[in-house]
C-alpha positions as CSV (number, residue, x, y, z in Angstrom):
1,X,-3.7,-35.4,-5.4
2,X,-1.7,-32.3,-4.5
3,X,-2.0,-28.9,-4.5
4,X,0.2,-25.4,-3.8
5,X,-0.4,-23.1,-1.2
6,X,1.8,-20.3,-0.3
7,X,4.1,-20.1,2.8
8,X,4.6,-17.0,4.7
9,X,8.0,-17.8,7.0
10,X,11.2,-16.1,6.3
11,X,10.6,-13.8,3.8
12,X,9.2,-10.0,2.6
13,X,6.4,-9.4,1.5
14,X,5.5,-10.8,-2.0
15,X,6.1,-8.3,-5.4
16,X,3.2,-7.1,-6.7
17,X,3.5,-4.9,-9.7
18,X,6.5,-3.5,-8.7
19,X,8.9,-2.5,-6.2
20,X,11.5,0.1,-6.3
21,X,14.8,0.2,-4.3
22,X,16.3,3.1,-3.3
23,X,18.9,2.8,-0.3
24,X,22.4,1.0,-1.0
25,X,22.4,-1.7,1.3
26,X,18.7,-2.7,-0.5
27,X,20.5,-2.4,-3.7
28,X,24.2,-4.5,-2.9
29,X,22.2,-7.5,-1.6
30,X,20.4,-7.5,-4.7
31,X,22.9,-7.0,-6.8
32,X,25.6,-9.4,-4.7
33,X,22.5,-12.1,-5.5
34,X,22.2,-11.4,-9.0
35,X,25.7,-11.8,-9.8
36,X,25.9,-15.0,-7.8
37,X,25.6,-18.1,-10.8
38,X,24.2,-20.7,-8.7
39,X,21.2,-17.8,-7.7
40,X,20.9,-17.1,-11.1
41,X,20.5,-20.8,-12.0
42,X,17.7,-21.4,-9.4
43,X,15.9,-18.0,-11.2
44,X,15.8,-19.4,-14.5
45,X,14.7,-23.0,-13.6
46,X,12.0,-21.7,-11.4
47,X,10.2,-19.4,-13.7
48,X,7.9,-21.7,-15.3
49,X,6.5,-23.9,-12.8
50,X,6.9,-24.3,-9.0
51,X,10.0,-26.8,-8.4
52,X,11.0,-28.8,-4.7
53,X,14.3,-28.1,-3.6
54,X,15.0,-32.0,-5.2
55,X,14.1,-30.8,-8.6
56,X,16.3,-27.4,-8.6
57,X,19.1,-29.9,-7.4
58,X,18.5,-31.6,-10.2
59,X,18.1,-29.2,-12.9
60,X,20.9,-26.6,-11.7
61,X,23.9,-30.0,-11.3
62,X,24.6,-28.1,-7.8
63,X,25.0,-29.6,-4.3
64,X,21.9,-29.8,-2.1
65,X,23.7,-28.0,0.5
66,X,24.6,-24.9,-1.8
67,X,21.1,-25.5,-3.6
68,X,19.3,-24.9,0.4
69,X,21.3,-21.6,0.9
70,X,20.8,-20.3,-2.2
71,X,17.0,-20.4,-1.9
72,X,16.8,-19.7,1.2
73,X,18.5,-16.2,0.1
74,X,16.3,-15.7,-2.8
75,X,13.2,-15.8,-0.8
76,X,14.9,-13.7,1.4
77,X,15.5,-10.6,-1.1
78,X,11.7,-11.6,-2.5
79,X,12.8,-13.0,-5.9
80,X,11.9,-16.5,-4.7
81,X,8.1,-17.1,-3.5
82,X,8.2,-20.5,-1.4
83,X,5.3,-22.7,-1.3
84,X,3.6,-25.8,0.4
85,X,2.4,-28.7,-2.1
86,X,-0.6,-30.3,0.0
87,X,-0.6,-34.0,-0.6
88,X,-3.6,-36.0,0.7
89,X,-0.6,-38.9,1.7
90,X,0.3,-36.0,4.4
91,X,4.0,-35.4,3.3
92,X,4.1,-32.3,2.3
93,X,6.6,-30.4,0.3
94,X,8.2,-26.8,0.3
95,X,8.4,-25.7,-3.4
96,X,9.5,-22.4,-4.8
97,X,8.9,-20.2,-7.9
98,X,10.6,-17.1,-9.5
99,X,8.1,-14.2,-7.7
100,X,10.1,-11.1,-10.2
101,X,9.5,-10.8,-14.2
102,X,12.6,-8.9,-14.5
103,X,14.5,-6.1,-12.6
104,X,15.8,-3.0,-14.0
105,X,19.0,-0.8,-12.8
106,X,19.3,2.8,-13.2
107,X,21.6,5.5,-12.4
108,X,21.4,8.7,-13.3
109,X,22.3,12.4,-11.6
110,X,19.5,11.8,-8.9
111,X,21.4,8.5,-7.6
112,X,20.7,5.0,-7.9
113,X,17.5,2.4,-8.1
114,X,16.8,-1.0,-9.1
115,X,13.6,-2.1,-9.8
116,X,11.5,-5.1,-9.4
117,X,8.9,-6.2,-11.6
118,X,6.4,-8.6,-9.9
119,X,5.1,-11.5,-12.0
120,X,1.5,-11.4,-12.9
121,X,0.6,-14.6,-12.0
């Protein structure tokens, strides 16, 4: 038997409905993450069910090593939500699921913002 419950180390608070971004250094590490392949890979696999670290390993073809950091910045930025699977054997896992819907970009005369749509689950 196991179950998910979430973790609250290293990361922001998570999206709900959504969050806007207005300052540039909010913006580039967003951006830098987006445009990184082996981030994007890890977003797509994890959007419909909570996956260990093993299984995005698995799924994405990339190095544990690489797959470790890469999450580990996704939960940072808040597009990653980690979370503990409870097994009654006592060993525990970390497990992680896409936390956005989508985000949206926009610039216009009035500057700059990216938004990030929460998922409603």
């Amino acid at each position: 038997m196991s179950y998910a419950v979430p973790s609250t180390q290293n990361r922001r608070p998570e999206t709900t409905g959504e969050e806007v971004l207005h300052t540039e250094s909010e913006i580039t590490e967003l951006l830098a993450v987006l445009d990184d392949p082996d981030c994007r890979a890890v977003l797509e696999v994890t959007g419909e069910q909570p996956l260990s670290a093993k299984d995005i390993v698995e799924r994405c073809d990339i190095p544990s090593s690489t797959a470790y950091r890469k999450i580990d910045r996704l939960v940072e930025v808040g597009l990653l939500r980690e979370g503990v699977r409870i097994r009654s054997s006592g060993k525990h896992a970390s497990e992680y699921r896409r936390s956005v819907d989508h985000v949206e970009l926009s610039i216009d005369d009035d500057g700059t913002e990216a938004r990030v749509v929460g998922r409603d689950d």
